[in-house]
BAVO-604545 format. One record per residue (C-alpha): residue number from 0; residue in three letters; x, z, y. Coordinates in Angstrom, 1 decimal. Last residue first. Example, Ala and Ser with C-alpha at 12.3 -4.5 7.8 and 13.67 -1.06 7.14 Angstrom:
2
<rec><k>1</k><r>SER</r><east>13.7</east><up>7.1</up><north>-1.1</north></rec>
<rec><k>0</k><r>ALA</r><east>12.3</east><up>7.8</up><north>-4.5</north></rec>
//
This chain:
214
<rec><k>213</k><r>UNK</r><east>125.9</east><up>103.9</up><north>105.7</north></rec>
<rec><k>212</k><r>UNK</r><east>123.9</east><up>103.6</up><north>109.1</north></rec>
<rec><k>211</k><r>UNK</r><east>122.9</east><up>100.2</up><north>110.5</north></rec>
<rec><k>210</k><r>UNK</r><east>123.1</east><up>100.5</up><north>114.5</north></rec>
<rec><k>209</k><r>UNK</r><east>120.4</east><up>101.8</up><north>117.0</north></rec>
<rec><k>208</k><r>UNK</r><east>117.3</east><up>100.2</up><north>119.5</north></rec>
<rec><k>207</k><r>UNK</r><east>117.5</east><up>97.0</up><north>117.4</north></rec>
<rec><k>206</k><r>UNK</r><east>118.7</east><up>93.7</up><north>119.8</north></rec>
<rec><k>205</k><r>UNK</r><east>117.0</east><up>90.8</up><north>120.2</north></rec>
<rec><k>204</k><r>UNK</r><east>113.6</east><up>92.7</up><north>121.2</north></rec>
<rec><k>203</k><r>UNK</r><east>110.5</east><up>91.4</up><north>119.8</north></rec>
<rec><k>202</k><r>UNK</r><east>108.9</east><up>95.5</up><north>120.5</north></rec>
<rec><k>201</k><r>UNK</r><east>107.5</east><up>95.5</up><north>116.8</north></rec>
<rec><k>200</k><r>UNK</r><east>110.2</east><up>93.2</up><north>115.3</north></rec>
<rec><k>199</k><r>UNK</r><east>113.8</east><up>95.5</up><north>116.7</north></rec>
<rec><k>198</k><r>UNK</r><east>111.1</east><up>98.5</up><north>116.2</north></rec>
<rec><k>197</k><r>UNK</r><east>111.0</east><up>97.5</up><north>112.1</north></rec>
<rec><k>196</k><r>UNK</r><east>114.6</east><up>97.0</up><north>111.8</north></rec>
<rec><k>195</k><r>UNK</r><east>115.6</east><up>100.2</up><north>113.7</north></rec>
<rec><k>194</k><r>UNK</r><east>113.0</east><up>102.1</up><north>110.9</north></rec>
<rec><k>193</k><r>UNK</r><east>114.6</east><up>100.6</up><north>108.2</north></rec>
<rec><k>192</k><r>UNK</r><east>117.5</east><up>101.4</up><north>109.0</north></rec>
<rec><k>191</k><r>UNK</r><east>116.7</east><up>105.0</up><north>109.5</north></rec>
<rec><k>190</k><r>UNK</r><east>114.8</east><up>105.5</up><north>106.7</north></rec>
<rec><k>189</k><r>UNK</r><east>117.7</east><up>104.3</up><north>104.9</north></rec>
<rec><k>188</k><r>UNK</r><east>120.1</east><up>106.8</up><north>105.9</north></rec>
<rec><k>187</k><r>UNK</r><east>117.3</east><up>109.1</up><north>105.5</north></rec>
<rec><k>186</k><r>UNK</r><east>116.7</east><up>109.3</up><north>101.9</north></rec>
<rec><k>185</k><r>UNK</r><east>121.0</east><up>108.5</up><north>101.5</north></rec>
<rec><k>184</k><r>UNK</r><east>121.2</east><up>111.8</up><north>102.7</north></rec>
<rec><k>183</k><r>UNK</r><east>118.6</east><up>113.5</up><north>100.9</north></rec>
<rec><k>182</k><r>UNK</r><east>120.0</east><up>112.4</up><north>97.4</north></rec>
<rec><k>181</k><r>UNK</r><east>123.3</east><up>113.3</up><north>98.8</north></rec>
<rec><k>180</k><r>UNK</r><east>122.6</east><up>116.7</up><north>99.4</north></rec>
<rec><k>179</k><r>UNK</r><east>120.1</east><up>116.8</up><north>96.8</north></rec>
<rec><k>178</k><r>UNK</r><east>123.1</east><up>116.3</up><north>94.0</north></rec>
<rec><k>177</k><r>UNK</r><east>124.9</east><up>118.8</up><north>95.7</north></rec>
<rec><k>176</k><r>UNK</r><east>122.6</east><up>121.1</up><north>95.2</north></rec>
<rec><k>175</k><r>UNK</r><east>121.6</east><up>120.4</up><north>91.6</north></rec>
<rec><k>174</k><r>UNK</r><east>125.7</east><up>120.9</up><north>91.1</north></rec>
<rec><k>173</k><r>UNK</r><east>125.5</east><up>124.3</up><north>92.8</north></rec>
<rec><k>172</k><r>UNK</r><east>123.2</east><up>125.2</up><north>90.3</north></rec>
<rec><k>171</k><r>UNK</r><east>119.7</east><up>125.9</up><north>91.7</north></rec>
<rec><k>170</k><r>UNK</r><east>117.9</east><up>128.8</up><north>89.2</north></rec>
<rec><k>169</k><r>UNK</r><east>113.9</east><up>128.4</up><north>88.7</north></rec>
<rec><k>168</k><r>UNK</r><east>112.2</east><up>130.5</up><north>91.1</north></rec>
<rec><k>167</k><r>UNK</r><east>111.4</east><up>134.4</up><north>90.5</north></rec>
<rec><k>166</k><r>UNK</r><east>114.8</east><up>134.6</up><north>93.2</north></rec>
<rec><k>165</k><r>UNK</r><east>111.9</east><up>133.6</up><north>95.9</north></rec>
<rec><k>164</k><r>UNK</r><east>108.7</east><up>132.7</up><north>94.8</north></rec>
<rec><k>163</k><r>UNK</r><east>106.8</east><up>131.2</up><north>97.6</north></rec>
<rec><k>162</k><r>UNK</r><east>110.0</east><up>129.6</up><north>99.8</north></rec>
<rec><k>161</k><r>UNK</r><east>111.6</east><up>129.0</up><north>96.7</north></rec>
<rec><k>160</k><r>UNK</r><east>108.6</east><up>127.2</up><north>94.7</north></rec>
<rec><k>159</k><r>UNK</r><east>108.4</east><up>125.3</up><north>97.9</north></rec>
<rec><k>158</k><r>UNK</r><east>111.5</east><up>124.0</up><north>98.2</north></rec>
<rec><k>157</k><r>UNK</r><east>111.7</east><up>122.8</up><north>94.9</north></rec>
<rec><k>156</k><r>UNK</r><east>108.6</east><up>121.3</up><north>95.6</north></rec>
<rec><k>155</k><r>UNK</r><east>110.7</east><up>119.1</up><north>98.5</north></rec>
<rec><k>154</k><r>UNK</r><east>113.4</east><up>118.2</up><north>95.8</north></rec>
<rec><k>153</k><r>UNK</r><east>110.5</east><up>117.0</up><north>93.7</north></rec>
<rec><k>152</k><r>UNK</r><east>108.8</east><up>114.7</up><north>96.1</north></rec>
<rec><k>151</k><r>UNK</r><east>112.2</east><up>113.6</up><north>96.9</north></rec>
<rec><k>150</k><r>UNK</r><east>113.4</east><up>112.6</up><north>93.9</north></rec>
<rec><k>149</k><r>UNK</r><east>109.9</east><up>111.0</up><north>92.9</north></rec>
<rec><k>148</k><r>UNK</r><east>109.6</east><up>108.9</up><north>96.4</north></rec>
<rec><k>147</k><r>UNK</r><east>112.0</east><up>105.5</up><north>95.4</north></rec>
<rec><k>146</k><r>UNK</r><east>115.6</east><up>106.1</up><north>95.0</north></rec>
<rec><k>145</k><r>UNK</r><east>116.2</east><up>103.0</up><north>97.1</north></rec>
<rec><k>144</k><r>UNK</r><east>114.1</east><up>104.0</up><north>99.5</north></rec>
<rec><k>143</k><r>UNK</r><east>113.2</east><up>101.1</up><north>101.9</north></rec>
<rec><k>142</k><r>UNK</r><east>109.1</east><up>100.9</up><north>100.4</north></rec>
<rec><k>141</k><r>UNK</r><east>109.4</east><up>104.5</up><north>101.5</north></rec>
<rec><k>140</k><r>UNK</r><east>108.1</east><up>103.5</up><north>105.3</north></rec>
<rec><k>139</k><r>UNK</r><east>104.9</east><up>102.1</up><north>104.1</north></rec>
<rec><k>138</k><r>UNK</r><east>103.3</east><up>100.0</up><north>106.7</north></rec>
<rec><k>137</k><r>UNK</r><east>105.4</east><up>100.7</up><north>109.6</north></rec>
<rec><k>136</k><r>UNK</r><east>102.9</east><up>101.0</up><north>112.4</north></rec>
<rec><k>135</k><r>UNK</r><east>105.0</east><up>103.7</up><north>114.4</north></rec>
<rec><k>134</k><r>UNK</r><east>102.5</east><up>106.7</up><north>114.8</north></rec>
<rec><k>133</k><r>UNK</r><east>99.9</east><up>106.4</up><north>112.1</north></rec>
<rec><k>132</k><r>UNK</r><east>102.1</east><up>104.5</up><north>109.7</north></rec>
<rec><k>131</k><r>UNK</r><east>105.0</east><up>106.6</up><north>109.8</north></rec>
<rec><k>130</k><r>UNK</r><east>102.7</east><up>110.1</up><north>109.3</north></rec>
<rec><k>129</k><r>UNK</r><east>100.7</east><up>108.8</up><north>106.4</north></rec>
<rec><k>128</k><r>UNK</r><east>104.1</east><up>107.1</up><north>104.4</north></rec>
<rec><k>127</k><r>UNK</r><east>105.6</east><up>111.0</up><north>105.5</north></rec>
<rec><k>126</k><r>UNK</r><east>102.6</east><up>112.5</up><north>104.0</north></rec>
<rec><k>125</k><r>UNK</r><east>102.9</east><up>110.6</up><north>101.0</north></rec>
<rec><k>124</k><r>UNK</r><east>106.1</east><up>110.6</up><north>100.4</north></rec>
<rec><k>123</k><r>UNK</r><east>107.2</east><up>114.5</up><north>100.7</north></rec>
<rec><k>122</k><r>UNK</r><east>108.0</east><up>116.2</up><north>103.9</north></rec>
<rec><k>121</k><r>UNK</r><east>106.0</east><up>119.4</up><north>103.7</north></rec>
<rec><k>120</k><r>UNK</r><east>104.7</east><up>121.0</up><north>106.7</north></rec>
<rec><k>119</k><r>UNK</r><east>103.9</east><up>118.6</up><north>109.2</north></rec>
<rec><k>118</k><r>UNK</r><east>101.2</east><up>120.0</up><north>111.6</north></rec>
<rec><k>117</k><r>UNK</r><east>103.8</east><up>119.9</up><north>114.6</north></rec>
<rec><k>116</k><r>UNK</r><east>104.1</east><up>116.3</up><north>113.7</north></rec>
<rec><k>115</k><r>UNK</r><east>100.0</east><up>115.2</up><north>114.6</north></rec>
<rec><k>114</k><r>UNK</r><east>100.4</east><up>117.2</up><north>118.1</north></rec>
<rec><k>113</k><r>UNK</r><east>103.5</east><up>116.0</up><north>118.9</north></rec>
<rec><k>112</k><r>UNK</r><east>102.0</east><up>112.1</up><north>118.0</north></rec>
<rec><k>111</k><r>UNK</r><east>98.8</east><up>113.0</up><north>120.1</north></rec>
<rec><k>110</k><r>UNK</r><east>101.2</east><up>113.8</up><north>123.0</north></rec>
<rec><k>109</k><r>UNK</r><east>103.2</east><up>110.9</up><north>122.8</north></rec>
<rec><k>108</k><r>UNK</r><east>100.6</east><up>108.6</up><north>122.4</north></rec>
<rec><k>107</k><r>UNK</r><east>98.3</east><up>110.1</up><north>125.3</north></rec>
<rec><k>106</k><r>UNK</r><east>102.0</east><up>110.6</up><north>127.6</north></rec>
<rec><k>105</k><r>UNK</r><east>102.3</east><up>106.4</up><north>126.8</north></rec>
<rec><k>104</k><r>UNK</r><east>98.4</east><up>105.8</up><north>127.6</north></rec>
<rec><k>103</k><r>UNK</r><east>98.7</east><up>106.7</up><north>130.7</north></rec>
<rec><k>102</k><r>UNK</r><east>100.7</east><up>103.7</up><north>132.3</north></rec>
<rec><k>101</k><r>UNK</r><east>98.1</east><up>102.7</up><north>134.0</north></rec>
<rec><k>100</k><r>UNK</r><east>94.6</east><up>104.0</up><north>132.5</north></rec>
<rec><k>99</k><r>UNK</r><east>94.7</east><up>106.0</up><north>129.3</north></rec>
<rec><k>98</k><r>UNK</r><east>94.2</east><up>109.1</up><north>130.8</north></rec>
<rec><k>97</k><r>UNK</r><east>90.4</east><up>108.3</up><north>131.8</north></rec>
<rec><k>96</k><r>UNK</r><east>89.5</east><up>107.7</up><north>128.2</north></rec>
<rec><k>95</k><r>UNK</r><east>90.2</east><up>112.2</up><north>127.8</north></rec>
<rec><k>94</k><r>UNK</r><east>87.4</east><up>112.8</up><north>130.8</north></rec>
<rec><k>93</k><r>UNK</r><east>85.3</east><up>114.2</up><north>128.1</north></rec>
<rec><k>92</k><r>UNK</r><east>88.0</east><up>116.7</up><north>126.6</north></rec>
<rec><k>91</k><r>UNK</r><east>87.0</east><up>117.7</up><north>122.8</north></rec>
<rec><k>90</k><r>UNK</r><east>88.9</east><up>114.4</up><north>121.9</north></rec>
<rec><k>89</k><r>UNK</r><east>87.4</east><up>112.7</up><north>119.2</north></rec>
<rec><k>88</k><r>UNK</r><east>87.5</east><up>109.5</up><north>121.0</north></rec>
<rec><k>87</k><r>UNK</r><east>90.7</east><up>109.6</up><north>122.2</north></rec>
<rec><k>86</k><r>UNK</r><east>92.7</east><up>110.4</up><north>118.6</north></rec>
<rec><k>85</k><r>UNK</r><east>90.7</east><up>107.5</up><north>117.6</north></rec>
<rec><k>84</k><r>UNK</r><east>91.8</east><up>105.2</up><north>120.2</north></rec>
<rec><k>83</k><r>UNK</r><east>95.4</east><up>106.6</up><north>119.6</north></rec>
<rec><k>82</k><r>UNK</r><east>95.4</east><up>105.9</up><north>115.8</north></rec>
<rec><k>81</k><r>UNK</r><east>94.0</east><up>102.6</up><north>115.9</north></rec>
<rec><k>80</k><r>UNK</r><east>96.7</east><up>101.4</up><north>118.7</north></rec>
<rec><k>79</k><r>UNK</r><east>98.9</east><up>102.7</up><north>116.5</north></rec>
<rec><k>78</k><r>UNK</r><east>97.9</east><up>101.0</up><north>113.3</north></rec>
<rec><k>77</k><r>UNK</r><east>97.7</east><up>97.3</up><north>115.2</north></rec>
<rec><k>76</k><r>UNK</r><east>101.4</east><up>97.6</up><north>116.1</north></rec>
<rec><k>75</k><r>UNK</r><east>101.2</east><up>98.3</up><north>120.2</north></rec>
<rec><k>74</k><r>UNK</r><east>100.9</east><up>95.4</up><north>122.3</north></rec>
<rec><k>73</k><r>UNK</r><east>97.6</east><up>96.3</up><north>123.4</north></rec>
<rec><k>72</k><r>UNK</r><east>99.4</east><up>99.3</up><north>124.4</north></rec>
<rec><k>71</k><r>UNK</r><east>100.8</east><up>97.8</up><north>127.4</north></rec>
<rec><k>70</k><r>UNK</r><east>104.0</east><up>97.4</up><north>129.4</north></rec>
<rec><k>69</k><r>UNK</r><east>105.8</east><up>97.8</up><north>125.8</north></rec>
<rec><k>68</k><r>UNK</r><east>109.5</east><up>98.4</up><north>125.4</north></rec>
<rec><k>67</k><r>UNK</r><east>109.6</east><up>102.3</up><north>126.6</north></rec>
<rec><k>66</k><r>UNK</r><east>106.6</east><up>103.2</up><north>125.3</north></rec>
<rec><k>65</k><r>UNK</r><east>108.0</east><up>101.7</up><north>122.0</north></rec>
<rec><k>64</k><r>UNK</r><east>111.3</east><up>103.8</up><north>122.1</north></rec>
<rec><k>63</k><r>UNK</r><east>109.0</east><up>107.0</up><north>122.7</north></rec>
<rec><k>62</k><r>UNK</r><east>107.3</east><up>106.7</up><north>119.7</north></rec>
<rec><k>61</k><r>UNK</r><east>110.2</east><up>105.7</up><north>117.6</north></rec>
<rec><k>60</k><r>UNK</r><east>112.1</east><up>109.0</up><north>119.1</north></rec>
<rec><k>59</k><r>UNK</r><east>109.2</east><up>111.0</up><north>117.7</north></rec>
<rec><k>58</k><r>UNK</r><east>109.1</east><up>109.6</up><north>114.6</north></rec>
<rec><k>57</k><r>UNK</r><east>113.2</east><up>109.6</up><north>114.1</north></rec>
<rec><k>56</k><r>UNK</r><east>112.5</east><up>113.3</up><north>115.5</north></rec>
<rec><k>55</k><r>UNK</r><east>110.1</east><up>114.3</up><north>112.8</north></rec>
<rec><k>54</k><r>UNK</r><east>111.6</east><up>112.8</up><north>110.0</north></rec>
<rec><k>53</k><r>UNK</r><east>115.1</east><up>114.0</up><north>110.8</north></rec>
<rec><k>52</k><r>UNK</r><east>113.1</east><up>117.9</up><north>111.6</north></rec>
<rec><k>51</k><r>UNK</r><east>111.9</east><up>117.4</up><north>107.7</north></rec>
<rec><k>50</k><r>UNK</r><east>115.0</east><up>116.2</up><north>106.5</north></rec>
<rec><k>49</k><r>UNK</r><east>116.8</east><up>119.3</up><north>108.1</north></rec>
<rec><k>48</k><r>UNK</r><east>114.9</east><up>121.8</up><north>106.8</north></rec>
<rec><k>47</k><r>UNK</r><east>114.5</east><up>120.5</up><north>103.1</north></rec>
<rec><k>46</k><r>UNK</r><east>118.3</east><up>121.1</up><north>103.6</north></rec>
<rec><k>45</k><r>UNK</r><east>118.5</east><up>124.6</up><north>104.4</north></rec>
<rec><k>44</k><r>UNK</r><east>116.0</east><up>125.7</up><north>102.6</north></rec>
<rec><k>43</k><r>UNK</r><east>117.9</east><up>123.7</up><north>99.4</north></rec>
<rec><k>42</k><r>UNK</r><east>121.1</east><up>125.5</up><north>100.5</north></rec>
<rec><k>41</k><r>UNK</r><east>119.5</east><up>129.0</up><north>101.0</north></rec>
<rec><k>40</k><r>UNK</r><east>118.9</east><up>128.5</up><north>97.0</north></rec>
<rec><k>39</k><r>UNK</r><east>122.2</east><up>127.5</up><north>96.4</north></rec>
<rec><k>38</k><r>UNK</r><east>123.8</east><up>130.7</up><north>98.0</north></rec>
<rec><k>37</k><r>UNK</r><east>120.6</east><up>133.1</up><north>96.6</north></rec>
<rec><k>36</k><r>UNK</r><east>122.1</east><up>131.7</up><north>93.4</north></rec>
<rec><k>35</k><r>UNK</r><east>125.4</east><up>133.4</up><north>93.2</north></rec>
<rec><k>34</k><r>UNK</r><east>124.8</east><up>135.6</up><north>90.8</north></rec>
<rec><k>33</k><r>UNK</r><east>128.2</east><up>135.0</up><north>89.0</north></rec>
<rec><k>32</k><r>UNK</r><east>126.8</east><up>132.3</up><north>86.6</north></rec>
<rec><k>31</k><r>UNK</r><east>128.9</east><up>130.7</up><north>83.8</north></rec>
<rec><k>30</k><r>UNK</r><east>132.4</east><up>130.3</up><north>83.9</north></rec>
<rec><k>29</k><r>UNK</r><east>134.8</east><up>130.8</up><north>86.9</north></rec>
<rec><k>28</k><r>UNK</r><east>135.9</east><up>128.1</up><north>89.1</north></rec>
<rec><k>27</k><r>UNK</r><east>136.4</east><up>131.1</up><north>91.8</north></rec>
<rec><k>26</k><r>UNK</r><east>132.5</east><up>131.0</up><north>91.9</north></rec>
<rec><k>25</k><r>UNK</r><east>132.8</east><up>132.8</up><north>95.4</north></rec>
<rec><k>24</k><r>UNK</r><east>135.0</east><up>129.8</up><north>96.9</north></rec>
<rec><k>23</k><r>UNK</r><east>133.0</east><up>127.9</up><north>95.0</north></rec>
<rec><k>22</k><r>UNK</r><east>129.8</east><up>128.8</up><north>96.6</north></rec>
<rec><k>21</k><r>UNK</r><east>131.1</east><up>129.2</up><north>100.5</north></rec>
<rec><k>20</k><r>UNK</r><east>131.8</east><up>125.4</up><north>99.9</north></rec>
<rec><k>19</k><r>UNK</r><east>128.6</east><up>124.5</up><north>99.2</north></rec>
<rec><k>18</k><r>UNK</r><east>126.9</east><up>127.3</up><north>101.4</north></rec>
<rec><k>17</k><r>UNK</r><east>129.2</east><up>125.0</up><north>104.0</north></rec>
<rec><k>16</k><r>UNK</r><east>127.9</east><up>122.0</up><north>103.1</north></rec>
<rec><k>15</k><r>UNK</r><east>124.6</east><up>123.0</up><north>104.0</north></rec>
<rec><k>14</k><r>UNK</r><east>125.2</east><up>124.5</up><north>107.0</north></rec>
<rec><k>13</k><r>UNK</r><east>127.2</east><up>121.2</up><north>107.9</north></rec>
<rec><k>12</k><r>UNK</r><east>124.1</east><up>119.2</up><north>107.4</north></rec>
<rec><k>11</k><r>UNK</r><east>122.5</east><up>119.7</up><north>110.4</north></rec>
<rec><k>10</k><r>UNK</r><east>125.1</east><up>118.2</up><north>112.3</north></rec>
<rec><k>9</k><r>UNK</r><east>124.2</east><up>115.2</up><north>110.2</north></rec>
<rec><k>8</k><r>UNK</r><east>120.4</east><up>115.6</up><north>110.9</north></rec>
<rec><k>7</k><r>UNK</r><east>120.9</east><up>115.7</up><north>114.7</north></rec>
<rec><k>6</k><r>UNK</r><east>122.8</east><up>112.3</up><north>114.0</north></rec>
<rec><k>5</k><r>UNK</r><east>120.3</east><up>111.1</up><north>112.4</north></rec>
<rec><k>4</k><r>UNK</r><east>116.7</east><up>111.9</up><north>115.1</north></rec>
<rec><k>3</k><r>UNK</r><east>120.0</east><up>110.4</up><north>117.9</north></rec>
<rec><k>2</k><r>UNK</r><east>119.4</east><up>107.4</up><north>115.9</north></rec>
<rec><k>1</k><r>UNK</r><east>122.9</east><up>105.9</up><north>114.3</north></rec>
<rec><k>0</k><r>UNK</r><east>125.6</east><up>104.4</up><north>116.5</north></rec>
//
């Protein structure tokens, strides 16, 4: 079984499959354009929407995996432990070091990582790259795309031209969107296996906390 962060993301993907199939039932196989384009452009919303809630949870749901298999945070990847030391010492609350005794430093991580993903807006490379390494420790989580990050850094600015320009953006054919579909699909099938690999190492378990997806 996939990450519960996926398999939110495949139910997530039945609005989009069916503005796909509400499109060609419209389109009628007809030629040309019959102003259907608000349909493929609520499809790319849509979408963008649920890879960047996948990303958030599988980050989330990584955090709280290695709280769960670590007794100590010295036994966090180095990155982490960097992250939450700093995230302690600019704290505006002077008692904040005091929360990392016991077992507090798990509800300091988790909190600092909600914090850090409720600021993620736009789920392109280099912000997801940022956001992995800061809170897991994987060094470069789009090193496991096999599409590599220019697909998705444009399929995420198509996005945005949409959400800022509404039907002034360019056209989405229905073929474009179904393209993304399973562009964005395979993006996180492979972040999540790369991602059970990597907390399989960083916990030295002998098992990975979910299957291989395909």
């Amino acid at each position: 079984m996939s990450s519960q962060a996926f398999r939110a993301f495949e139910y997530n993907l039945i609005d989009v499959d069916r503005l796909r199939q509400a499109h060609r039932l419209l389109h009628n196989g007809a030629q040309g354009r019959k102003g259907l384009g608000h349909i493929t452009r609520s499809g790319v919303v849509m979408l963008c929407a649920a890879w960047e809630h996948y990303c958030e949870a599988l980050i989330r749901e990584s955090v709280v995996y290695l709280c769960s298999n670590l007794n100590t945070p010295m036994k966090l990847p180095k990155d982490v432990q960097k992250e939450i030391s700093k995230a302690v010492k600019e704290s505006s609350h002077e008692l904040r070091p005091l929360h990392l005794s016991g077992n507090g430093w798990k509800q300091v991580y988790q909190d600092h990582a909600n914090a850090l993903l409720n600021a993620l807006n736009t789920p392109k490379s280099g912000k997801l790259n940022d956001h992995f390494k800061r809170l897991t420790g994987i060094t470069k989580i789009s090193d496991s795309w096999s599409q590599g990050e220019n697909i998705l850094d444009d399929f995420v600015s198509v996005r945005g031209d949409i959400a800022h320009q509404g039907r002034h953006a360019d056209y989405v054919t229905i073929t474009n969107l179904d393209s993304y579909r399973d562009q964005v699909r395979r993006y996180a099938v492979e972040t999540d296996n790369a991602i059970s690999e990597y907390l399989k190492v960083a916990t030295a378990n002998n098992y990975k906390p979910w299957n291989i997806t395909t």
